[in-house]
N, C-alpha and C positions, 0 to 999 in steps of 0.2 A: 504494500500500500504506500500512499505516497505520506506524508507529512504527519497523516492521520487524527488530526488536535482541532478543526472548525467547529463541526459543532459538537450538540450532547450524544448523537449515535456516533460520529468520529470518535470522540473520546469515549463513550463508556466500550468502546473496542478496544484500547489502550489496556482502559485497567484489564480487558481480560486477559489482554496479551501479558501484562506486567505479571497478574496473577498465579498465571500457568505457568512463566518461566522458573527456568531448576535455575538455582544456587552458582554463581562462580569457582571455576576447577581449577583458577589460575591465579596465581600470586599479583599483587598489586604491589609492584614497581616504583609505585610513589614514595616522595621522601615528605616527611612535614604535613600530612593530609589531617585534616580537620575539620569543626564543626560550628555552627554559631558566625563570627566576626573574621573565623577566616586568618587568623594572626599568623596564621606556618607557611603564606602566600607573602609577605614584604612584596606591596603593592608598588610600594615605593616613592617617595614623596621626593627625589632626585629629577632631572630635567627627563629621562626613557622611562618608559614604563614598557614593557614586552611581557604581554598577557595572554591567554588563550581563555572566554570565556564562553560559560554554557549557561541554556535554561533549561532547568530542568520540570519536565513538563508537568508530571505525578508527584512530586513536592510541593510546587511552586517555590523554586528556588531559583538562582542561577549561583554555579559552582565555576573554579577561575585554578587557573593553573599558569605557574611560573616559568617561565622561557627560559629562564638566564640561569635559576640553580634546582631547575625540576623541581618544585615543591607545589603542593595542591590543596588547595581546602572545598572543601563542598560546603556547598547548602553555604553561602555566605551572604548572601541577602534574602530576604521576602520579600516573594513577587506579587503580581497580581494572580488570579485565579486564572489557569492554563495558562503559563507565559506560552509565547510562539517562538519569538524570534527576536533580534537583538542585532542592534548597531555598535559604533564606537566612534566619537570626532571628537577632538582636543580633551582628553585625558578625561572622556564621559563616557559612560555606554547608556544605551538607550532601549529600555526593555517595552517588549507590546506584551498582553495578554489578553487572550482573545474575549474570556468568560467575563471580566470585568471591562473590560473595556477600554482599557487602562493605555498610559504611555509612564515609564517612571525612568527618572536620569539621578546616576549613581555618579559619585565623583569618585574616580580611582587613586586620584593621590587619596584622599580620605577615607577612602572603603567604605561607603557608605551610600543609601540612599537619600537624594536631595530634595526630590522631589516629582508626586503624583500628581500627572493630567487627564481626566476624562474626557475621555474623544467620544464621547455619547452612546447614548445607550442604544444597545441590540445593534451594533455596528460591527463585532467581530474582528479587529486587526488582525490580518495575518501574516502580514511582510513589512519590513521596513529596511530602508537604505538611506542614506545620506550622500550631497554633494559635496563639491569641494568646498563649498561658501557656507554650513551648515545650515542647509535645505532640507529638511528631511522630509522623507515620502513612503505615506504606509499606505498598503492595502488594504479596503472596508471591504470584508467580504460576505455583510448582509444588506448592505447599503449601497452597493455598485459605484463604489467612488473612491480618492485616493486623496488623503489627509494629509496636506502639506502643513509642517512645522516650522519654527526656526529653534536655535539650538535653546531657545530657554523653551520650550515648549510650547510657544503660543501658537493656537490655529491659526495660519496665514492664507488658507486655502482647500477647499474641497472642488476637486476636478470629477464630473462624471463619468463614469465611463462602463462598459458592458458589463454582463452578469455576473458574475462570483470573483471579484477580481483577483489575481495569488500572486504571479511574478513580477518583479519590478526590477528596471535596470535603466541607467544612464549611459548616452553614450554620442557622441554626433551634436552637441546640443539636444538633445531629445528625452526625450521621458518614453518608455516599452512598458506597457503593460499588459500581462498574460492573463486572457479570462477565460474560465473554464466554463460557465455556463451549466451548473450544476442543480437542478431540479432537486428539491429536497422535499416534495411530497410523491416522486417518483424515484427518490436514490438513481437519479439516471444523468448523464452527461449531454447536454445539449451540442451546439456547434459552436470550439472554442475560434478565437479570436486575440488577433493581437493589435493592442490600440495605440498608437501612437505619437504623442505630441509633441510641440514645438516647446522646450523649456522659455525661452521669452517672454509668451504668448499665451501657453499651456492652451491654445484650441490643437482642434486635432487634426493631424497632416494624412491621415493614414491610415484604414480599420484592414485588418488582413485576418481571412481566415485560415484558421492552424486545425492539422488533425485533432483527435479526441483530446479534452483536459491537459491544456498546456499549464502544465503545474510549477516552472518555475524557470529564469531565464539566470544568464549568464553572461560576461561580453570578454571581449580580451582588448590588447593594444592597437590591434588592426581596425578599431571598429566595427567590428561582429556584434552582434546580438546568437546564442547560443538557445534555443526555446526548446526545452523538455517537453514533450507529448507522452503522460504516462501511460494514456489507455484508455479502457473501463476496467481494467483486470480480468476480461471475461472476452471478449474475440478480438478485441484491437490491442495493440501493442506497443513498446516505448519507441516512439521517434526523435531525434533529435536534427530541429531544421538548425541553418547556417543563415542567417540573415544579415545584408548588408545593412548598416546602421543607417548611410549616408540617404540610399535610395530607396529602402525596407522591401529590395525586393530577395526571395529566395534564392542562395546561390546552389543549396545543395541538400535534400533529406536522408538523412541516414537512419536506419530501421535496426536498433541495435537490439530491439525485443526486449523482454520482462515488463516489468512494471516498476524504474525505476522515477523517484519520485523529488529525487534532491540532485543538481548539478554545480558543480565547480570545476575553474579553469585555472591552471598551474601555472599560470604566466612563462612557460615556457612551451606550447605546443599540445598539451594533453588535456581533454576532459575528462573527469571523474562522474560517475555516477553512480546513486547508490538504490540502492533495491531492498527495499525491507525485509521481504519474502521469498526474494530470487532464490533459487535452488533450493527451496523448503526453507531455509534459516537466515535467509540473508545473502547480499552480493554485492561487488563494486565491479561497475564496466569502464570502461577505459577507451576511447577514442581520441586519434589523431584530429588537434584541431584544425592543421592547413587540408588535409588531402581527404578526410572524413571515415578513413581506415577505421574498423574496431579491434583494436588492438588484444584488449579482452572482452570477450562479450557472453552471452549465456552459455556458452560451450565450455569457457576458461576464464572465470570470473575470480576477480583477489576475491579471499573470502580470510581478512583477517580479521574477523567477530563476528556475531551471532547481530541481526536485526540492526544494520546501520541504519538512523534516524538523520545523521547528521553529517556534512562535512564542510572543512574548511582545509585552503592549503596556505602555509609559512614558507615562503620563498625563501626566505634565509636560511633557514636550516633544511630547506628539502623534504617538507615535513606534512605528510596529508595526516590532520586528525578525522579521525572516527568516533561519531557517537553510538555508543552500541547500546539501544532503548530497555532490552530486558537483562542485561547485568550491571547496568547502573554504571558503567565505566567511559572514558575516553582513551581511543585505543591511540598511541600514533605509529604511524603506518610508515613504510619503507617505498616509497611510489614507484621505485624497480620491481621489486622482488613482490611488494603485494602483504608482507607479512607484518607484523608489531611482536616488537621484541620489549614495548616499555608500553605503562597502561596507570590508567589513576579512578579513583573513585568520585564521582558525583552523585547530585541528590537523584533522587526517584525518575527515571522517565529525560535521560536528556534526549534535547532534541538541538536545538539548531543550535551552531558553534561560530562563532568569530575571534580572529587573530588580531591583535592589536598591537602596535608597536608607535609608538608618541616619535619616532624619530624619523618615520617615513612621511615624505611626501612626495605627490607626483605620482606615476601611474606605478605604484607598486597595487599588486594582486591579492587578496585577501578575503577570505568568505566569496559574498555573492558582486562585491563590486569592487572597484579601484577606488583608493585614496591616497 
């Protein structure tokens, strides 16, 4: 399944998944891991801060992990109810949660929460991104709209846009947004769509229809837009189109099968994709992002952990993390070989991961967008 955490039948499939999962068979690799305030993470009140943060979706927590001397603490803030997903710009992260409705900004020198914004009720956030100017843009995925911020949290803007909206990316000047068109008195996927505006202007230059449920997008250096097509789970299968930013038109589909539901781009040539359920327990595929090769796909998929939920990649250290949803860990991964040799503990149910490093700017590569 893809992401799994929109609504209450999304997630009451979580807790079962959470439920029925056995126990960890493997040692945790962490140094420093903890509980509460997080004190064995030295967030760091120095000019860098190099982070790796989670939400954790069955706690409501988000859990954070150290770059520079591998230490971990989980469960370090409370979130709203179902956090989703999470940004980071000028030494903040930016948590959404879908069930409250919430947007809440942690200050990292501080370790703490700053402060709670309600983006309104029965509005559902499911994605969020930031630009370089701190612009932030989340997805309403009961409200068919996308909730522009500035970095203290004030609404600056609701843009319309098609039905269930879920991916977001910047790229060209442009705002990409991936709407899946999701029927929730039919459990059934309508005809997705990709909408996309003019940042300036924010009308819209462009509505493109996408195979089934384009669930999440991705861009790189070239100005690509990368759009995940997971499926229905049931006779359509994962696509991932190649979209020029510039002129939004398709340069190439590639049909790399499962149902994978999260993508990211390694800033150097590879997408990553993960698959909750590929191969009965989980999978990550792997395509070329110039030539559209599948490098691994459901035949030879990494499979280092059980139910990836999540990924991000650290171009510094060559580092794909994994969130593995039913043993509560973050796995990180060897982007050659596919395997994790090192792993830490978070709270209940992570799900989406971002890499943060205070020292980068410009197009360095991280989670789902460039800062």
């Amino acid at each position: 399944m893809t992401k799994l955490k929109a609504t209450a039948v999304i997630l009451s499939l979580l807790f079962v998944l959470f439920s029925i999962s056995c126990e960890d068979d493997t040692t945790d690799n962490s140094t420093g891991s903890g509980t509460g305030t997080g004190t064995g993470t030295g967030t760091g009140t120095g000019s860098n801060i190099n982070l790796v943060i989670n939400v954790d979706g069955l706690s409501n927590t988000c859990s954070i992990y150290n770059i520079e001397n591998g230490t971990s603490s989980k469960e370090v803030w409370q979130t709203g109810e179902a956090p989703n997903d999470l940004t980071a710009y000028n030494d903040k992260a930016y948590i959404i949660s879908s069930l409250s409705n919430s947007l809440q900004i942690a200050d990292l020198k501080a370790n703490k929460i700053i402060k709670t914004v309600n983006l309104g009720g029965n509005t559902n956030p499911y994605y969020i991104i930031s630009d370089e100017d701190g612009n932030f843009f989340i997805s309403m995925w009961l409200t068919n709209e996308v909730c522009v911020t500035n970095e203290n949290g004030d609404i600056t803007r609701r843009i319309p846009v098609d039905k269930t909206p879920q991916g977001l990316s910047l790229a060209a000047n442009r705002l990409f947004v991936s709407c899946i068109s999701y029927d929730m008195s039919t459990y059934s996927y309508g005809q997705g769509y990709l909408d996309i505006f003019d940042t300036s202007t924010f009308s819209l230059v462009k509505k493109m229809e996408t195979p089934v449920n384009p669930s999440d997008l991705a861009t790189d250096e070239n100005n690509r837009i990368f759009v995940l097509c997971s499926g229905d789970y049931v006779s359509n299968f994962g696509k991932v189109l190649f979209v020029a930013a510039n002129s939004g038109s398709i340069e190439k589909t590639v049909d790399v099968g499962g149902s994978p539901g999260v993508i990211v781009y390694d800033g150097s040539g590879r997408i990553y994709l993960a698959d909750m359920m590929g191969g009965g327990d989980g999978a990550i595929y792997v395509i070329n992002s110039n030539s559209g090769e599948i490098i691994n796909g459901t035949s030879n998929p990494l499979k280092p952990c059980t139910q990836p939920m999540g990924l991000a990649f650290d171009i510094d250290t060559n580092t794909l993390f994994v969130s593995s949803f039913d043993k509560n860990k973050i796995y990180l991964v060897n982007p050659s070989s596919g395997n994790s040799d090192r792993n830490y503990s978070t709270g209940e149910g992570p799900l989406a991961i971002f890499v943060y490093r205070s020292s980068k700017t410009g197009k360095a590569f991280y989670s789902k967008f460039k800062i």
